[in-house]
C-alpha positions as CSV (number, residue, x, y, z in Angstrom):
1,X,-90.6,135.7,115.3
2,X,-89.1,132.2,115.5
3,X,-88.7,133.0,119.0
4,X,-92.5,133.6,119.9
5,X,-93.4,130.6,117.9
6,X,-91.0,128.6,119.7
7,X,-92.3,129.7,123.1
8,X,-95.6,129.0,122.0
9,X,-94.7,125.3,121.4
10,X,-92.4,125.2,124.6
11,X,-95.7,126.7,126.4
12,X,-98.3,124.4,124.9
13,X,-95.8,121.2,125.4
14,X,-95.7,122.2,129.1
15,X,-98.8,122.2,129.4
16,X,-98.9,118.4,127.1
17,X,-96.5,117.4,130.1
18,X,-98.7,118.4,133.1
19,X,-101.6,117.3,131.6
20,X,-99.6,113.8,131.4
21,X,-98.8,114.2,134.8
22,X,-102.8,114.3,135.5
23,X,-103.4,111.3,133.4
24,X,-100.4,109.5,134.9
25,X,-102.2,109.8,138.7
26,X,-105.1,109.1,136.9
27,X,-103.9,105.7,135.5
28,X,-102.0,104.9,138.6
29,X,-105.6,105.4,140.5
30,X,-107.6,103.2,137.9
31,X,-104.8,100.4,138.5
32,X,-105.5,100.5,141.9
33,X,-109.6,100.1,140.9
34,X,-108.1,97.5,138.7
35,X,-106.8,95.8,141.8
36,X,-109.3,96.0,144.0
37,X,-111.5,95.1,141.4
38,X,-109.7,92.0,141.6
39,X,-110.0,91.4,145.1
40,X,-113.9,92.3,144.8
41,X,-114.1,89.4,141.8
42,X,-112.1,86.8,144.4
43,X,-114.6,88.1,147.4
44,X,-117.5,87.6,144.9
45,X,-117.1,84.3,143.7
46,X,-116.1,83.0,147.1
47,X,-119.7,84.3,148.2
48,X,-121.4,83.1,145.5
49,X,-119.8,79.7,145.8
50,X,-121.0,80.0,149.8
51,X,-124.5,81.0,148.6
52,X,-124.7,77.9,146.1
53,X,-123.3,75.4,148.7
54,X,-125.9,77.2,151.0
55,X,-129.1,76.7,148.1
56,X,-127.5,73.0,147.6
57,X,-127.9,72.3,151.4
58,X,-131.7,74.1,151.3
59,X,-132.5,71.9,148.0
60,X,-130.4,68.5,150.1
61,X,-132.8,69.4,152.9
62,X,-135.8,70.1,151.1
63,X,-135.1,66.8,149.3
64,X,-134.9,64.6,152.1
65,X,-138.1,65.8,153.9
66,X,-140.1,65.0,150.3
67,X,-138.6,61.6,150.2
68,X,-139.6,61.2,153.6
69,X,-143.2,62.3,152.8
70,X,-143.1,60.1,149.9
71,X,-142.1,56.9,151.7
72,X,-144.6,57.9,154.5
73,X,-147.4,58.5,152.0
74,X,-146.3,55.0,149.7
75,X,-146.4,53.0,153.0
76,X,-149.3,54.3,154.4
77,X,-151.7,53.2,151.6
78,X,-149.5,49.7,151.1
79,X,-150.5,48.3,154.6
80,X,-154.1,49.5,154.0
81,X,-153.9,47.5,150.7
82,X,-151.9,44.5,152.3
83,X,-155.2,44.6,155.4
84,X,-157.7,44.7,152.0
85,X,-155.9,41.1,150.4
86,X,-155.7,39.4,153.7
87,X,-159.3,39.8,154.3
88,X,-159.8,39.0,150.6
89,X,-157.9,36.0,151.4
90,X,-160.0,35.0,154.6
91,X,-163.2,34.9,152.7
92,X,-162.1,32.8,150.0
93,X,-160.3,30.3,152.9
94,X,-164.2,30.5,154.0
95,X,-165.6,29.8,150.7
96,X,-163.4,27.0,149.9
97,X,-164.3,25.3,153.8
98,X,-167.8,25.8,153.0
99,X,-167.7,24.1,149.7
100,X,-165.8,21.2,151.4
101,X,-168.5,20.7,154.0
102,X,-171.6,21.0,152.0
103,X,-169.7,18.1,149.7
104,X,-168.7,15.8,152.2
105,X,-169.9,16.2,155.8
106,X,-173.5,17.3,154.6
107,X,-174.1,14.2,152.9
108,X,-173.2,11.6,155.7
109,X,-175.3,13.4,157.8
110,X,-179.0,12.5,158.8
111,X,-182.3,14.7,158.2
112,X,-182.2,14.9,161.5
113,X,-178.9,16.7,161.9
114,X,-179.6,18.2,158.5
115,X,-183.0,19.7,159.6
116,X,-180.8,21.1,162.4
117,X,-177.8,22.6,160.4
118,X,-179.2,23.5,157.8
119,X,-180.5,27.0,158.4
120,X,-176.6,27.9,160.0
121,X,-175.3,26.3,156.6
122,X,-177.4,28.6,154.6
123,X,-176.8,31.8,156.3
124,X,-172.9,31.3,155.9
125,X,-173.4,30.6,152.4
126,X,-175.6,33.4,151.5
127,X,-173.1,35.7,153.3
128,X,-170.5,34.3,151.5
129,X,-171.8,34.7,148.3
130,X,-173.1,38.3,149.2
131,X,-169.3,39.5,149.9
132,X,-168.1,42.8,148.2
133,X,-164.6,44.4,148.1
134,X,-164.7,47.4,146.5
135,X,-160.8,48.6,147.0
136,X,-160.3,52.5,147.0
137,X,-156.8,52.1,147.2
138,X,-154.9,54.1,144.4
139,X,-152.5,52.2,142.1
140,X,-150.2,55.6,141.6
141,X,-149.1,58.2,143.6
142,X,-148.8,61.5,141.3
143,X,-146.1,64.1,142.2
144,X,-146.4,67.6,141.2
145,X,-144.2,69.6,140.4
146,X,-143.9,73.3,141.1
147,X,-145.3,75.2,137.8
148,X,-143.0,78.2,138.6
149,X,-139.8,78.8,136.5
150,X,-137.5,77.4,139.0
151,X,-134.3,78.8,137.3
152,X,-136.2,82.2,137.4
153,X,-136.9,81.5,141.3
154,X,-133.7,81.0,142.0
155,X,-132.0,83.8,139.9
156,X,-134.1,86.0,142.0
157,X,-134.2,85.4,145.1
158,X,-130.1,84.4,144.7
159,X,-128.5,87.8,145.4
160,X,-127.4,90.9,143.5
161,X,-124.7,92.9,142.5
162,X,-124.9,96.8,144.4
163,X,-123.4,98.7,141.7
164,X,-122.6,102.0,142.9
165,X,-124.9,104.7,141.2
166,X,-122.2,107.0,140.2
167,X,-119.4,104.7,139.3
168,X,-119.6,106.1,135.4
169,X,-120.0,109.8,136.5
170,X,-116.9,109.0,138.8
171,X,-114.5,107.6,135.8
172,X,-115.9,110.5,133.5
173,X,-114.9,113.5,135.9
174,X,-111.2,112.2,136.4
175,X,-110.3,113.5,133.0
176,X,-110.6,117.1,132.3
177,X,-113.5,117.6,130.6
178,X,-111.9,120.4,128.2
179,X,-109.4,118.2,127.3
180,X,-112.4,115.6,125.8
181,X,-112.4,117.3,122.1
182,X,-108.6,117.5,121.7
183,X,-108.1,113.6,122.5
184,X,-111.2,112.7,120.1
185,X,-110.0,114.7,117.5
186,X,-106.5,113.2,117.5
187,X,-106.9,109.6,117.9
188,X,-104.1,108.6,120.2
189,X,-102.8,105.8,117.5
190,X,-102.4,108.6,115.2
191,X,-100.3,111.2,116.8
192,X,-97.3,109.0,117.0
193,X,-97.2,108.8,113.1
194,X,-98.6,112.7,112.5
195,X,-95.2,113.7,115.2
196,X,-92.6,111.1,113.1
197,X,-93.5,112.4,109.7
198,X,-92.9,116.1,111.0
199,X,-89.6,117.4,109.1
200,X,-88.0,120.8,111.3
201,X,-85.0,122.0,109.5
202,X,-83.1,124.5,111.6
203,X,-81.3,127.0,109.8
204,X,-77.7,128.1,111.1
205,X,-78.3,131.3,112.2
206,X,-78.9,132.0,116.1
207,X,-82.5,132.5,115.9
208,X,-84.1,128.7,115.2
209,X,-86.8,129.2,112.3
210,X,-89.5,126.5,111.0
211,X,-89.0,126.2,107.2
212,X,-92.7,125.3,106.0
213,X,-93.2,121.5,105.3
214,X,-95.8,119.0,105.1
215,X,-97.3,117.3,107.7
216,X,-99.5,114.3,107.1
217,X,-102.4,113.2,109.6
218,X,-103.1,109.3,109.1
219,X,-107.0,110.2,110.1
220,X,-109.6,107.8,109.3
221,X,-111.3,108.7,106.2
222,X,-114.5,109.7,107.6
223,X,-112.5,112.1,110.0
224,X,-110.4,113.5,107.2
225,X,-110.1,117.6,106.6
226,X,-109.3,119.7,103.9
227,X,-106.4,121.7,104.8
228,X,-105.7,123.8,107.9
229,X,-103.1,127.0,107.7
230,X,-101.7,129.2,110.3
231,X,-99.5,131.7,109.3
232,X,-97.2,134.4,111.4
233,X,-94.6,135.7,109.5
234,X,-93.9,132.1,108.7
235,X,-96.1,129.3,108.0
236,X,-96.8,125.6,109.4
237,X,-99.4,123.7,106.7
238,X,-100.7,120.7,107.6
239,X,-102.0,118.8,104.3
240,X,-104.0,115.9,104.6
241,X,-102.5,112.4,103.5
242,X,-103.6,108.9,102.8
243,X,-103.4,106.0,105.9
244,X,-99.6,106.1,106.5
245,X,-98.2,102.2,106.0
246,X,-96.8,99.8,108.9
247,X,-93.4,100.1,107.3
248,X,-93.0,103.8,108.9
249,X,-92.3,102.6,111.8
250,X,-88.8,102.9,113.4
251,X,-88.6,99.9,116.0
252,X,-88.3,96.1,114.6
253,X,-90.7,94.5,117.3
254,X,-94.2,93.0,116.1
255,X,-96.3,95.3,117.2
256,X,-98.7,92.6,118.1
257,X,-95.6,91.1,120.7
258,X,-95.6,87.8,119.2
259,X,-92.1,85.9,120.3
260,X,-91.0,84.8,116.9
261,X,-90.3,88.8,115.9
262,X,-87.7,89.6,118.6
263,X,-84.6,88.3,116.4
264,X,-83.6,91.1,115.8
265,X,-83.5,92.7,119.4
266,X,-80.3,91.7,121.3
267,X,-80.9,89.2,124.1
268,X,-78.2,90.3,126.0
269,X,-79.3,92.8,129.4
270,X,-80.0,96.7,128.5
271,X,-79.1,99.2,131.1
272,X,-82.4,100.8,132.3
273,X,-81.2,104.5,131.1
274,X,-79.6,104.9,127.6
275,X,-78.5,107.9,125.9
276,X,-79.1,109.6,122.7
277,X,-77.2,112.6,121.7
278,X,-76.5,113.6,125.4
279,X,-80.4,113.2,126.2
280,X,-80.8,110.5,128.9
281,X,-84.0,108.3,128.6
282,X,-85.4,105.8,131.0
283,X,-86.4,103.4,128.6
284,X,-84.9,100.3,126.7
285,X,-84.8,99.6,123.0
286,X,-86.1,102.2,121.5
287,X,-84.9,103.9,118.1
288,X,-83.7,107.4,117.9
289,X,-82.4,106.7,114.0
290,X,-84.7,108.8,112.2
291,X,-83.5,112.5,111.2
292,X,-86.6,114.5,111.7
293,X,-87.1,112.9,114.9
294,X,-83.2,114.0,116.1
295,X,-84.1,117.4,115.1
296,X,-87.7,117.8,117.0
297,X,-85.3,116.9,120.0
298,X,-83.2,119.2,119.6
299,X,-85.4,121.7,119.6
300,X,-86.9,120.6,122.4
301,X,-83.8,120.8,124.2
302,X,-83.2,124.3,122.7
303,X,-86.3,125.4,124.5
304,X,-85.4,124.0,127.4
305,X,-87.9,121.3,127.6
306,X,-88.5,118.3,129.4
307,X,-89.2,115.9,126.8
308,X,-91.0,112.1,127.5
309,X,-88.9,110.3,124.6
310,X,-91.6,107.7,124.2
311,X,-94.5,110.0,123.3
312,X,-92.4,111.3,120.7
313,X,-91.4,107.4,119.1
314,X,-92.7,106.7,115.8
315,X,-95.0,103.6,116.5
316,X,-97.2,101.6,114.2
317,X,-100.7,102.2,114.6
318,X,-102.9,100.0,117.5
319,X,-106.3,98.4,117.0
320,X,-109.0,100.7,118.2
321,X,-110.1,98.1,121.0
322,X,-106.2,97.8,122.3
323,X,-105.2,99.1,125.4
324,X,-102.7,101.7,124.5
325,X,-100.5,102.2,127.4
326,X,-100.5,98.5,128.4
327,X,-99.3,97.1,124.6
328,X,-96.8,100.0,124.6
329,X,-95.7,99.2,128.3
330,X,-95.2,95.2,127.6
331,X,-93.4,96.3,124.4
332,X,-90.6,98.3,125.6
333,X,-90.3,95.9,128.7
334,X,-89.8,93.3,126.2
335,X,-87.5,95.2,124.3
336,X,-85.0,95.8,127.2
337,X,-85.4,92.5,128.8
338,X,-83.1,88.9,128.6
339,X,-85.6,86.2,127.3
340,X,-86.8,83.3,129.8
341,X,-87.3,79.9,128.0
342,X,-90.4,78.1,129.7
343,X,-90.0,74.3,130.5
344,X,-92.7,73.2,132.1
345,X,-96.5,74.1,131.8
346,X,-99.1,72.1,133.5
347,X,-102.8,72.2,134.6
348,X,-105.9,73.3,133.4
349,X,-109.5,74.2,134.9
350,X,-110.8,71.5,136.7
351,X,-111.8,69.5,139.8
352,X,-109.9,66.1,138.4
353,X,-106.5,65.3,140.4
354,X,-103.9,67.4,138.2
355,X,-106.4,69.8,137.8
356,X,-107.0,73.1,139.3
357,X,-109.6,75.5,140.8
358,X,-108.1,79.1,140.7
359,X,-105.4,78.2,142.7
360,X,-103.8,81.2,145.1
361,X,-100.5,80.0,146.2
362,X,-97.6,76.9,146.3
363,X,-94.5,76.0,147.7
364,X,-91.4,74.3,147.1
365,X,-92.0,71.0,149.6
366,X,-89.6,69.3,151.8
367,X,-87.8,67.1,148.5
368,X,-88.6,70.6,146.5
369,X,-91.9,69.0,145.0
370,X,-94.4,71.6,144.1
371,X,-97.2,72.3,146.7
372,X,-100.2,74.1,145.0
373,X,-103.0,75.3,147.4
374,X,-105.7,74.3,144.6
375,X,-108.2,76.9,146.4
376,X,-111.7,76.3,144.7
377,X,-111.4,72.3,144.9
378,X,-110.6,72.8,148.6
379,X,-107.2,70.7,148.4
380,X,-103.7,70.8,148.4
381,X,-102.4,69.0,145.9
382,X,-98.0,68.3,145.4
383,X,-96.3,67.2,141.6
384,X,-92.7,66.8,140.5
385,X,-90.9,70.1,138.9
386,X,-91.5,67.8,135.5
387,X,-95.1,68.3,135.9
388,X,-96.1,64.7,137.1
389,X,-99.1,64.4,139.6
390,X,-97.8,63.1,143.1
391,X,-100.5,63.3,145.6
392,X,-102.9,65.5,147.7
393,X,-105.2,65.8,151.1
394,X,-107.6,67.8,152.2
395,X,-111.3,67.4,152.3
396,X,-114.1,70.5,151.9
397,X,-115.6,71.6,155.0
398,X,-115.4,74.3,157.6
399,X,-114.7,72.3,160.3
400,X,-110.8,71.7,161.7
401,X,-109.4,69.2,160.1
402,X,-110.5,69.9,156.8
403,X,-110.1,72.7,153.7
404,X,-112.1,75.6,153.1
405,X,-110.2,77.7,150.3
406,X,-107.1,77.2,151.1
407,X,-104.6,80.0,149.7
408,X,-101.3,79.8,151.0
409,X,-99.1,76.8,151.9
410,X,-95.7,76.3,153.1
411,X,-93.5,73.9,155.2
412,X,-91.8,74.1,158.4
413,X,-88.4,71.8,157.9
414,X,-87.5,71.9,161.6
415,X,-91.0,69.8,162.5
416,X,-91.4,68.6,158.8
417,X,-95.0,70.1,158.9
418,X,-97.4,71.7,156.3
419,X,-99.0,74.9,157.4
420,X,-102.0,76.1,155.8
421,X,-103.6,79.1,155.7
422,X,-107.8,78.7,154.1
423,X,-111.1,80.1,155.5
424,X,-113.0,78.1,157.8
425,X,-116.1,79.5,159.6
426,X,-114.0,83.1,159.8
427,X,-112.1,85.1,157.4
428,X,-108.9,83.5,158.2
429,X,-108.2,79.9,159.8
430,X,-104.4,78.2,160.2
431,X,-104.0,74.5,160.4
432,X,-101.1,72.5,160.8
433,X,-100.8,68.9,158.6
434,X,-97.6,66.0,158.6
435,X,-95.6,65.1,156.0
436,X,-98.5,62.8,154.8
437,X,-101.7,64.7,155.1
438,X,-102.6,64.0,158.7
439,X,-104.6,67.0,160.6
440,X,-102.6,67.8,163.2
441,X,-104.1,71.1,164.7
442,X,-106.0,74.5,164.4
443,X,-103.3,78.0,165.1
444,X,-105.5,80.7,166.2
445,X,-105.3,83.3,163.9
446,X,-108.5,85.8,164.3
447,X,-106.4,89.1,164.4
448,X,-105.3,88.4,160.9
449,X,-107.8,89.5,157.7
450,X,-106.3,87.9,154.7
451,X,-102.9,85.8,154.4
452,X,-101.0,87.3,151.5
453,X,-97.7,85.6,152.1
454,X,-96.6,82.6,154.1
455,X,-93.1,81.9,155.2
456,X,-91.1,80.3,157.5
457,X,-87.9,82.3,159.5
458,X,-84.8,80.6,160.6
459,X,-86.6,79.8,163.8
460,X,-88.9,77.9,162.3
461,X,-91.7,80.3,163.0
462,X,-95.0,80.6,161.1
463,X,-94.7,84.2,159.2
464,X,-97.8,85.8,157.8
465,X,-98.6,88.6,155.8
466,X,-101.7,90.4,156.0
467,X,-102.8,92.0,153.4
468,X,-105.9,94.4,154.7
469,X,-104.0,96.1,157.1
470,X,-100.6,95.7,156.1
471,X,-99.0,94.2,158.8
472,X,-96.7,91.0,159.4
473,X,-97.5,88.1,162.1
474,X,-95.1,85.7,163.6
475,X,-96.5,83.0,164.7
476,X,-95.0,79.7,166.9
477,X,-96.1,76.7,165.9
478,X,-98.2,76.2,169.0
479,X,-100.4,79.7,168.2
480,X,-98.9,81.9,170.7
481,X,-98.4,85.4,168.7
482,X,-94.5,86.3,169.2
483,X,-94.3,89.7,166.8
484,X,-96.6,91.8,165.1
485,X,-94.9,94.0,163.2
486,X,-97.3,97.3,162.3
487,X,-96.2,98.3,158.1
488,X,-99.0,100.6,157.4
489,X,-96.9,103.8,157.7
490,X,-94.5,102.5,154.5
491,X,-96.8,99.6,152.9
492,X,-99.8,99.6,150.8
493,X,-101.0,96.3,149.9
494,X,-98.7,93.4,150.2
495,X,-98.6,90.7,147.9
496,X,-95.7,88.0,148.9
497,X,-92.6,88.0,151.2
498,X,-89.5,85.9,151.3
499,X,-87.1,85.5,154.1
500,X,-83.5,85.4,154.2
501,X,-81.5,85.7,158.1
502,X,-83.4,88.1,159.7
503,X,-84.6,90.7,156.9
504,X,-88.1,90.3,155.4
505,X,-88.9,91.2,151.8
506,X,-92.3,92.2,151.3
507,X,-93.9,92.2,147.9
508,X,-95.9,95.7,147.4
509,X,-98.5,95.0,145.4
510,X,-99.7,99.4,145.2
511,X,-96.4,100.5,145.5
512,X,-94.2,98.6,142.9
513,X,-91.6,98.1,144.8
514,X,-90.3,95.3,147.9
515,X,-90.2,96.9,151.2
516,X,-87.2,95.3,153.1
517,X,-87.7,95.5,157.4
518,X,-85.8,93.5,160.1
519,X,-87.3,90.9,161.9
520,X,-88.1,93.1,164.7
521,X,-90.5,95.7,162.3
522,X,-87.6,98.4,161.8
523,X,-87.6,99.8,158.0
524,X,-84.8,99.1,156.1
525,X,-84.9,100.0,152.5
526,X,-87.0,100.0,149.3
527,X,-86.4,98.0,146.3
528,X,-87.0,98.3,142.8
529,X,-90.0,100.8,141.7
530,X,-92.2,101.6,138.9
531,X,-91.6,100.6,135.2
532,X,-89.0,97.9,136.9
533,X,-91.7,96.0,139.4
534,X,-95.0,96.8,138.4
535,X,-97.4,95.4,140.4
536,X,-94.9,92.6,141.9
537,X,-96.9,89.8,142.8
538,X,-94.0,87.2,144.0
539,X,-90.3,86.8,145.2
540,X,-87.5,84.8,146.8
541,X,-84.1,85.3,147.4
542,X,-81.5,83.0,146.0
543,X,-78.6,80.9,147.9
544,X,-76.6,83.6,147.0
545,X,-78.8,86.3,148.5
546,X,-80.2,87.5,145.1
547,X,-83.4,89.0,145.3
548,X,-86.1,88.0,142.7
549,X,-89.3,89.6,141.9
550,X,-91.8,88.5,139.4
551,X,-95.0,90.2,138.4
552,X,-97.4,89.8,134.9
553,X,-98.3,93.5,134.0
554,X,-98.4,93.4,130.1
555,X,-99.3,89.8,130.3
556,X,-96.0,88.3,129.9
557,X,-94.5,87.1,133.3
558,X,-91.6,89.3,134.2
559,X,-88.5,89.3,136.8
560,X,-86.0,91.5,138.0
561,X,-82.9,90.4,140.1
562,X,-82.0,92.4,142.2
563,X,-78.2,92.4,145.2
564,X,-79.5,92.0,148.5
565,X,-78.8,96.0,149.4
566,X,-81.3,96.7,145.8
567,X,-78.9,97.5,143.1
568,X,-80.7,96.0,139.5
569,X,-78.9,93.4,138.6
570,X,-80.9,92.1,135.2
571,X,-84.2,91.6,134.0
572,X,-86.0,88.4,132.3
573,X,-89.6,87.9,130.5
574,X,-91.1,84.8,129.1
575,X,-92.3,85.7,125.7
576,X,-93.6,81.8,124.8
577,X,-96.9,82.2,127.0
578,X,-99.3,84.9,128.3
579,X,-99.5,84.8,131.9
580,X,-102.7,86.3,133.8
581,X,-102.6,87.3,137.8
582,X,-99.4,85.2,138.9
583,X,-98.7,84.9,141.7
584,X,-95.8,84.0,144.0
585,X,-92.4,82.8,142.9
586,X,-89.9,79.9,143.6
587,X,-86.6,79.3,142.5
588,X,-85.1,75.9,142.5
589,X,-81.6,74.5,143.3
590,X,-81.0,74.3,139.6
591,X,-82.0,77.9,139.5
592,X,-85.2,76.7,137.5
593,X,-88.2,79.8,137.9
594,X,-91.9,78.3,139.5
595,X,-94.9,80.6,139.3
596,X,-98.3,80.0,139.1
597,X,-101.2,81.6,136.9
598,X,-104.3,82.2,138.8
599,X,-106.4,83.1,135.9
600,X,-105.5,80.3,133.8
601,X,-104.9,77.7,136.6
602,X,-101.4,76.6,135.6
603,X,-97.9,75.9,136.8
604,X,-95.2,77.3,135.4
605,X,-91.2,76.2,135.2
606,X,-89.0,78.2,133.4
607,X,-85.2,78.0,132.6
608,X,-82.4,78.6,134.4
609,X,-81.2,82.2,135.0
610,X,-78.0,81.9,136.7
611,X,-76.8,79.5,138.7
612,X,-74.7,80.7,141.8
């Protein structure tokens, strides 16, 4: 009867490890949304940005032709008031010449010549003392404003967001909606520790029997139950038990990740696959000490299943707002990984010099100063690899000559040139700079959607990546197109490339992994893959020909060195900071590590690796 029970659990484990199979393409497509969720945010704010700068030129506009009106209106009734005081002004001259005659001409004159003047004299004085100015002129010119919210106004005729109507009904169906009531009824934090407390004693005959034990559910106490009981000529009971404690569980890492709790852990490299009892696993650091757990594998292997080691762990319980699979992910990556001390951290948000803007790419420049393509500030500004501010150029505007986004930049040594790739009046736009910020000239570049990665080759050629339709462009310095290499048959989405000789390595983003081709397009190899580059977001390739890839799933930034022909040589994470969408990767002559963090608009310099 042992037998039929154990098939039973052999067939419903099966069907546990398809249905993890679903979930895994399931989680693989909703990093992908993740993605391009990112690209959508990035296409968003850039047209948001456009749509303000398009409002502030309305409003600039709009501003000007009121103060023209204004000054029209203002002068118009000024030189209608400075016409009312000069004729003021010519009466009283007229008053005051009167006055004079009557006193002193009149009276030297005889009655005669008085008799004569004297009806002219009266006339002018009665007219004069008969004058009037009544001015109509206002003193203030009253501006009204519109009475309409204009905050309101503008929020609503601004723009929307089209969300698509059956986005939720989209995510819902993905999961098998059967499976629904079994994952609410076991709270994914809990099965860990209901699995780790499960004692299986096998008995030494042939035939492998369950002995009946206790197994205790750490539900929530509104979710609690009585008892449950299944019997067939044996029993399993499940009792409820209180909250089981932290102190259950088998691996020494903070289950939080914090730095300070990896003492314990050594720092020296872990091979990728381990072994436990003959059962091979594809994971680092984890803990295979406890007896009950050595015996559920057993079984397992008994019955001839394919067990996922991991699911099986004892692990401390997770907030409910956690993200399950990422925490677990960064904390077995951790586990397995050589720390990486960081240096150097510098920036923060702003449009200050030293600050940045969401910045999208750097370089190392031609003394091995860092470059930063500070995109949102429309500039490039350069520091020292200790931090310290240097310089910049680059002026907003669309036209040649100046910086519209810029998002990649690197250097051409052979004409000691800056090349940089921004937006212009079209999706893409290349210009050439001199050492010193000088506009030198436009590269034609309209067959290319969005730059991803910018190098140089041993030519000195311009190298782009685009990443829409994944393809690479070589470029001569003069904008004649020498090679357009076609990577959509083994490329996703890439994300960087570095250049050493004449092989490319191509960051891709979709694929985890670095596609390797030849300078002429022909596929060469694939490098790293998932749970080693996930999501691999830069790379170069040492003096030495060592191939390093960083990336920041698990938000901890992350790199693994590779041998030029692929073979893993190590991996390295910085534990002292978390690191959001980083993107590319430098190393230095002194073997110091450069990234940047987009979301957090920083520099990074970590220590040195190796030094070869």
């Amino acid at each position: 009867m042992s037998k039929h029970v154990n098939s039973i659990v052999a067939e419903a484990m099966r069907g546990c490890l398809r249905n993890r199979d679903v979930l895994r393409g399931v989680s693989d497509t909703l990093q992908s949304v993740l993605s391009d969720l990112t690209l959508s945010q990035d296409t968003n704010k850039s047209q948001i940005e456009e749509m303000v700068d398009v409002w502030m030129s309305a409003i600039a506009s709009v501003k000007e032709e009121f103060l023209q009106k204004n000054r029209e209106i203002h002068s118009d009734i000024e030189m209608r008031l400075m016409g009312q005081i000069e004729q003021i002004r010519k009466v009283i001259d007229h008053i005051e010449f009167a006055n004079e005659f009557c006193s002193s001409y009149l009276p030297k004159c005889s009655d005669l010549q008085i008799g004569k003047l004297v009806k002219v004299v009266m006339g002018c004085l009665e007219y004069l003392r008969s004058v009037e100015f009544h001015s109509d002129m206002p003193s203030r010119i009253i501006f009204s404003k519109a009475h309409e919210n204009v905050r309101n106004f503008i929020r609503t005729n601004f723009g929307t967001f089209d969300l698509p109507s059956s986005q939720d009904n989209a995510l819902v169906l993905a999961f098998p909606p059967d499976r629904s009531m079994s994952l609410s009824a076991y709270p994914i934090s809990d099965i860990a520790n209901a699995l780790s407390n499960l004692n299986v004693n096998r008995s030494i005959s042939h035939d492998d029997a369950f002995v009946t034990q206790n197994l205790s559910l750490p539900l929530n106490n509104d979710n609690a139950i009585d008892s449950i009981r299944s019997s067939m000529n044996g029993s399993l009971s499940l009792i409820p038990s209180h909250q089981e404690q932290m102190d259950n569980a088998t691996t020494s890492i903070s289950p939080w990740g914090d730095p300070g709790t990896f003492g314990t852990v050594s720092t020296g490299y872990k091979p990728a696959t381990s072994s436990i009892n003959g059962l091979h696993i594809n994971h680092g650091g984890l803990n295979a000490n406890n007896l009950s757990l050595r015996s559920s594998l057993q079984l397992g292997l008994r019955s001839g299943l394919d067990l996922d080691l991991p699911s099986v762990l004892s692990r401390p319980s997770l907030p409910n707002n956690y993200n399950l699979s990422l925490y677990e992910y960064s904390r077995l990556r951790s586990a397995r990984c050589n720390n990486m001390a960081l240096l150097v951290k510098f920036g923060t948000m702003g449009n200050e010099l030293g600050r940045f803007n969401s910045p999208h790419g750097f370089c190392l420049g031609f003394d091995e100063e860092i470059v930063v393509a500070d995109t949102y500030n429309h500039r490039i500004q350069i520091f020292s690899k200790s931090g310290e501010y240097l310089s910049y150029f680059g002026v907003s505007g669309k036209v040649d000559g100046l910086l519209w986004f810029p998002r990649k930049v690197a250097i051409i040594r052979q004409s000691q040139r800056y090349v940089v790739c921004d937006r212009g009046n079209e999706r893409s736009r290349m210009q050439l700079f001199s050492r010193s910020g000088h506009f030198v000239r436009r590269i034609q570049i309209k067959f290319i959607d969005i730059v991803a990665g910018l190098a140089i080759n041993q030519q000195g050629q311009i190298v782009a990546v685009d990443s829409v339709t994944p393809g690479v462009f070589v470029v001569s310095e003069e904008g004649d197109l020498i090679h357009w290499l076609d990577c959509s048959t083994f490329m996703k989405e890439p994300s960087d490339i570095a250049i050493r000789g004449r092989e490319y390595f191509i960051c891709d983003f979709k694929a985890h992994c670095v596609v390797v081709i030849q300078e002429d397009g022909q596929y060469l190899r694939t490098i790293g893959g998932e749970s080693i580059t996930d999501f691999p977001n830069g790379i170069d390739v040492s003096g030495q020909g060592d191939v390093l890839v960083g990336d920041s799933h698990g938000n901890r930034f992350h790199i693994a060195v590779f041998t030029g022909k692929g073979d893993l040589i190590s991996e390295f994470v910085c534990m002292q900071t978390k690191v959001s969408r980083s993107c590319c990767l430098k190393i230095t002559n002194e073997g110091f590590i450069v990234t940047l963090a987009r979301s957090s608009n920083n520099v990074l310099i970590m220590s040195t690796l190796y030094v070869n």
